[in-house]
N, C-alpha and C positions, 0 to 999 in steps of 0.2 A: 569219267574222272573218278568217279565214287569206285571202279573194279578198278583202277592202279592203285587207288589209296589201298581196298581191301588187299590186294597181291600183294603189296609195297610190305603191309604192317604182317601177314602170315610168313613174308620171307625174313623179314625181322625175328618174327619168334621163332622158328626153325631157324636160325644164324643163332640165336640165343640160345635156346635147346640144342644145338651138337654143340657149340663152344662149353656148357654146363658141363654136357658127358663127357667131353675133352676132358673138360676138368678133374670130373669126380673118378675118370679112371685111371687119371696120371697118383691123384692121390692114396689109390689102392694098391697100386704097382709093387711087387715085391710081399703084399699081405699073403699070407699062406692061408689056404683052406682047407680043415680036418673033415677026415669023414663023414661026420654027420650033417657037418655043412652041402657037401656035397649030393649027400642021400637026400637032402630037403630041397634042393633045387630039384634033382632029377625027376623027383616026385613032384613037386610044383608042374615042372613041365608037362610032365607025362599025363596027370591029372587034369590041367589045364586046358592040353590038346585032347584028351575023351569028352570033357565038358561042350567044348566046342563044337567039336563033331556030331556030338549026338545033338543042341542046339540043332544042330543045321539042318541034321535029318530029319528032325520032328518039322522044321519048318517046311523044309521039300513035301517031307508025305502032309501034313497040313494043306497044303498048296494046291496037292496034284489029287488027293481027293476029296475036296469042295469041303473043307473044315473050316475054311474062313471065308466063304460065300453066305453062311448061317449069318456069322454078327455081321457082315456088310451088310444082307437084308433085313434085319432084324433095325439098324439106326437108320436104314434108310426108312422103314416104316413108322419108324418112331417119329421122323422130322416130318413126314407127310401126315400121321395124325398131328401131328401140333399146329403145323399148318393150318390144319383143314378149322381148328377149334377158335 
């Protein structure tokens, strides 16, 4: 019961959330965008997507050579001295 109610209430808010954007891009329809509007999105974008990228890579090479094996043994030794005391 409690995962219908949750699926029930997250299809509500996505029913909610595309009806908004419905909204908000009937409302813009016809606004014109100058150049420099244009150059700040693209660079949004483009900066956005390098951001992300590299994120990602750091976490893969992180990953694949044992960069986050350090702090997992490092708390896992910490809760076994607190344990132990």
């Amino acid at each position: 019961m409690k995962t219908a109610l949750v699926i029930g209430g997250l299809l509500a808010l996505l029913g909610v959330t595309i009806g908004w954007a419905i909204w908000g891009w009937q409302q813009t329809a016809g606004t014109a965008m100058g150049f420099h509007g244009w150059l700040a999105m693209i660079l949004g974008i483009v900066f956005t997507i390098i951001v992300g990228c590299g994120l990602m890579g750091l976490m893969f090479y992180s990953s694949r050579y044992g960069y986050d094996d350090e702090a997992h043994d490092l708390s896992d030794k910490n809760k076994n001295d607190s344990a132990r005391s």
